[in-house]
C-alpha positions, 0 to 999 in steps of 0.5 A, a space after each residue: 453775646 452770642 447770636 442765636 441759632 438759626 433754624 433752617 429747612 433743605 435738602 441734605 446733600 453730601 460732597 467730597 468735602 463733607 454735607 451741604 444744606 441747599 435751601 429752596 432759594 439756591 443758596 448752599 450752606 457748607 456744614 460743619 461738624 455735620 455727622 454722617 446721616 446716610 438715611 438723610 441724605 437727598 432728603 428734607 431736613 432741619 438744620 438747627 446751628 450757628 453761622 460762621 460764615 457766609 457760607 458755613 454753618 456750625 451745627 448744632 442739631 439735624 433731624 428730619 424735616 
């Protein structure tokens, strides 16, 4: 059975590898599958996706906050 997804809220960065979500809390979420959201980035954003790994999320949907 599939986990459900997660909805999470930060700040939409962009690196040399790709977008990261960094939370309030510190924690940095690598994106993937993420597309290129030039309006979005350094803004608050939603994340709705599955995770993958400790540090990587598989997205389903990203949107303004």
């Amino acid at each position: 059975m599939a986990a459900a997804p997660l909805r999470l809220r930060g700040q939409l960065r962009r690196s040399e590898r790709g977008f990261l979500l960094e939370m309030e809390d510190g924690h940095v979420w690598r994106l993937n599958g993420a597309q290129d959201f030039p309006p979005l980035v350094d803004a608050t954003v939603i994340v709705e996706a599955r995770k993958a790994s400790s540090s990587l999320l598989d997205v389903l949907w990203l949107g303004p906050a």
